[in-house]
C-alpha positions in Angstrom: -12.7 -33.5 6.6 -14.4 -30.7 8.1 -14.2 -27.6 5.3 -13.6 -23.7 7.4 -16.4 -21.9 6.8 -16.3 -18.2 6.9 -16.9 -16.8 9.7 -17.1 -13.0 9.0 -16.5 -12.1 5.2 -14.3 -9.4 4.8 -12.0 -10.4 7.8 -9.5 -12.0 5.8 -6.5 -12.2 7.7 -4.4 -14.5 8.7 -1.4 -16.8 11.2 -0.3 -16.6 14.3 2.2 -13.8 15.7 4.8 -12.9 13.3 8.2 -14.8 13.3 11.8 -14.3 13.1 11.8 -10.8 15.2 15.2 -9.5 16.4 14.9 -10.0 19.8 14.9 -6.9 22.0 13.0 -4.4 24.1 9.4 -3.3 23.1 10.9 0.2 21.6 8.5 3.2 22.7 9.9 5.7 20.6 9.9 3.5 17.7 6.3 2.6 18.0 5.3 6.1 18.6 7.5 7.2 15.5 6.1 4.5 12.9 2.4 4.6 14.4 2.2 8.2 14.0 4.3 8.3 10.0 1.5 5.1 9.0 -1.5 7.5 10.5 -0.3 10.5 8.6 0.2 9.0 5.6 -3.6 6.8 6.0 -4.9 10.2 6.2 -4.2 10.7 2.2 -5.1 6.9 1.5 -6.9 6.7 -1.3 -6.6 3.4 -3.0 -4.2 0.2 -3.0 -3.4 -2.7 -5.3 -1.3 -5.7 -4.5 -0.7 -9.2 -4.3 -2.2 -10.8 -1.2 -1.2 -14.5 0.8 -3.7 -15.2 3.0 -2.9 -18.0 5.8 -5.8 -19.6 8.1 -4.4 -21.7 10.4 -7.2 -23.5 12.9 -5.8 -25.5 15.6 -9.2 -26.5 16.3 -10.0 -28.2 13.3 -5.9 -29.3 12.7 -6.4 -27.3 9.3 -4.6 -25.0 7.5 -5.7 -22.5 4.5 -3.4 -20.9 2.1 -5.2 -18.3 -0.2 -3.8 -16.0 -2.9 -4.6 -13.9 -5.9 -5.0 -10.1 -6.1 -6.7 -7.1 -3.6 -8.3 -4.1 -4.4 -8.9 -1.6 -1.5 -10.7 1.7 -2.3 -11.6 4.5 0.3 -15.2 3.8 1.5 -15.1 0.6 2.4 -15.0 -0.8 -0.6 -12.8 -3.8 -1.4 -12.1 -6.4 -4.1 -10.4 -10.3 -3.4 -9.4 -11.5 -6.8 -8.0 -15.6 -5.9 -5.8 -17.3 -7.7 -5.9 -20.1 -5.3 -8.4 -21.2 -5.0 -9.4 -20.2 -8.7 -12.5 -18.1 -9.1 -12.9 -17.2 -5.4 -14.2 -13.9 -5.2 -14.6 -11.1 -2.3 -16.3 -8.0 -2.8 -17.3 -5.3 -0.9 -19.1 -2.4 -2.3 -19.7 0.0 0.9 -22.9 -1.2 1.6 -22.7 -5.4 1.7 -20.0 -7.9 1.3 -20.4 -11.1 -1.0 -18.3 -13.8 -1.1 -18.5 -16.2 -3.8 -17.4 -20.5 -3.9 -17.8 -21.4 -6.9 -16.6 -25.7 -5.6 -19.8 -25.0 -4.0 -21.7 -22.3 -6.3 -22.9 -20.2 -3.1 -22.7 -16.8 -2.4 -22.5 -15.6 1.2 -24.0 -11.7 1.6 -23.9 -9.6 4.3 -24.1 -6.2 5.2 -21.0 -4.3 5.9 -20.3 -1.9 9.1 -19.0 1.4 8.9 -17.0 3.0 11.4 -16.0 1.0 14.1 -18.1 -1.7 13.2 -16.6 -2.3 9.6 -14.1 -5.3 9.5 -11.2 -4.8 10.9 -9.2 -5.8 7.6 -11.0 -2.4 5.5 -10.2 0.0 8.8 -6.6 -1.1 8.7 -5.8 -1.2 5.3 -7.9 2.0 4.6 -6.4 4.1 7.4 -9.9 4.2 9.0 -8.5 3.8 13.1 -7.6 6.5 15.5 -4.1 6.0 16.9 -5.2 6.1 20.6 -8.5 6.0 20.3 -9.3 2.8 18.1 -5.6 1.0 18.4 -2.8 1.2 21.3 0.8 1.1 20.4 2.5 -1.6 22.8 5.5 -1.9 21.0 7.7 -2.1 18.5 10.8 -4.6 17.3 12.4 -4.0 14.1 13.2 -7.0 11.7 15.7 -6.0 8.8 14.7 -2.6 7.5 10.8 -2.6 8.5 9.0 -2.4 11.7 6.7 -4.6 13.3 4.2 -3.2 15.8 2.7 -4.8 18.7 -0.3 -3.0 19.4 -4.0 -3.2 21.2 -7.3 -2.8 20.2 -9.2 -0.3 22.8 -12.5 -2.1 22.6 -12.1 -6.3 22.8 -15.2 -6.7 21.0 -13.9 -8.1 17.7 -12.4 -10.7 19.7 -9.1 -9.9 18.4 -5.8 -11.0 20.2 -1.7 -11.0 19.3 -2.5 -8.3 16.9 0.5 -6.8 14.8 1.3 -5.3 11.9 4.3 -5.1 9.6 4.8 -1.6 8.1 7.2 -1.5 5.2 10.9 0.6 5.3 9.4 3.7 4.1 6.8 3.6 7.3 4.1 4.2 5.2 2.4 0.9 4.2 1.5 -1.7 6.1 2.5 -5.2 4.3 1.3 -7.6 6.7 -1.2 -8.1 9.1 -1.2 -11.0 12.0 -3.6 -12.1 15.1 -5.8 -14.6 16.9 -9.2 -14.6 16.1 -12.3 -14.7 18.3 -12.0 -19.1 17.6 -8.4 -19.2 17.8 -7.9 -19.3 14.5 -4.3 -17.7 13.4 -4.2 -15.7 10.8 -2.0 -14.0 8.6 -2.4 -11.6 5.7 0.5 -10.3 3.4 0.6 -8.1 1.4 3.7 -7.4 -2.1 4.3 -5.5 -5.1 1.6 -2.8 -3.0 0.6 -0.3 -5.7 -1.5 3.6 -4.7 -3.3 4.7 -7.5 -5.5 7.3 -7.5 -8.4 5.4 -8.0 -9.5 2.2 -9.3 -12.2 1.6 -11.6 -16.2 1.2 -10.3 -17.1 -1.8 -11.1 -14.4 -3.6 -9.8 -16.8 -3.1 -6.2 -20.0 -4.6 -8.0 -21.2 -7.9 -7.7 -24.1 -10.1 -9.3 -24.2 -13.8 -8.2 -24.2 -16.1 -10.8 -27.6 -17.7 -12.5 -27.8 -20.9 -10.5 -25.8 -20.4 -7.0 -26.9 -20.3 -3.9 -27.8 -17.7 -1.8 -27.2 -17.5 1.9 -27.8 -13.8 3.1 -26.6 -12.9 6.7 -28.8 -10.5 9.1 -25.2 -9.0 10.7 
């Protein structure tokens, strides 16, 4: 069996389109609405706990990938995967570069992390750090029980991103789940519970050393 490797290492989301939608007219006024209460409150983001599922489904391969455990997400593109499943699995990005750690396989995948535009898109979403208009289109909205799910475009294709929407919770100020295609036609699916804001999270939650022993495979970009 062929094992999914990682293709970029902060992009960690997940399925296919989201499911179960009341079915009804793309809603311009609720888009608009929603899109512009989730900018407003990204613009006093600061930091986010929660639990995290992560789904990888890849037709291609006829595999699927269920991950979980615990996210950290502080302004400045830092970020912290904590996984339960698989155990010791572990994600960090500390601004600069992103490291991913398998222990099954005792490697260590580094990278160095964009900023701006070219950070992944799971720290510019979950950060607030997109333009309504300018980075992301609102195409439309359906609602599904008391929360919205929005339909929207990215203005530049090159992420290779497709069927990208997002699930913003009933107070339209958090975004709980994140779906789309990838560039492979992977579907993927991230969500997101028990979502906490401190005001900060401690330092070294965004520093990594490899382990004595594991391999290391460092990325150009």
């Amino acid at each position: 069996m062929h094992r999914i490797r990682p293709v970029a290492l902060l992009a960690l989301l997940s399925i296919a389109p989201l499911c179960g939608l009341a079915q009804e007219k793309p809603d311009e006024g609720l888009c608009g609405r929603t899109f512009a209460k989730l900018a407003e409150s990204y613009r006093h983001f600061t930091a986010l706990e929660a639990h995290f599922v992560h789904t990888l489904h890849a037709p291609a391969l006829g595999q699927n990938e269920v991950d979980e455990g615990t996210l950290y997400i502080e302004k400045g593109g830092r970020m912290r995967w904590d996984y339960a499943t698989p155990p010791g699995k572990l994600a960090v990005a500390d601004g600069r570069e992103s490291y991913l750690y398998l222990p099954s396989e005792n490697q260590v995948f580094i990278q160095p992390l964009g900023r701006g535009p070219n950070a992944p898109l799971a720290i510019r979403l979950l950060s607030g750090d997109v333009e309504p208009g300018k980075d992301l289109l609102c195409l439309g909205a359906s609602r599904d029980g008391d929360t919205v799910v929005l339909r929207l475009g990215l203005a530049s294709d090159a992420e290779g991103v497709h069927h990208l929407e997002v699930r913003v919770d009933k107070e339209g100020k958090q975004i709980s789940e994140v779906s789309y295609t990838d560039s492979l036609g992977n579907q993927v699916d991230l969500r997101l519970t028990g979502i906490r804001t401190p005001g900060h999270l401690p330092a070294d939650l965004f520093t990594f050393t490899p382990p004595k022993g594991a391999q290391i495979i460092r990325s150009a970009g």
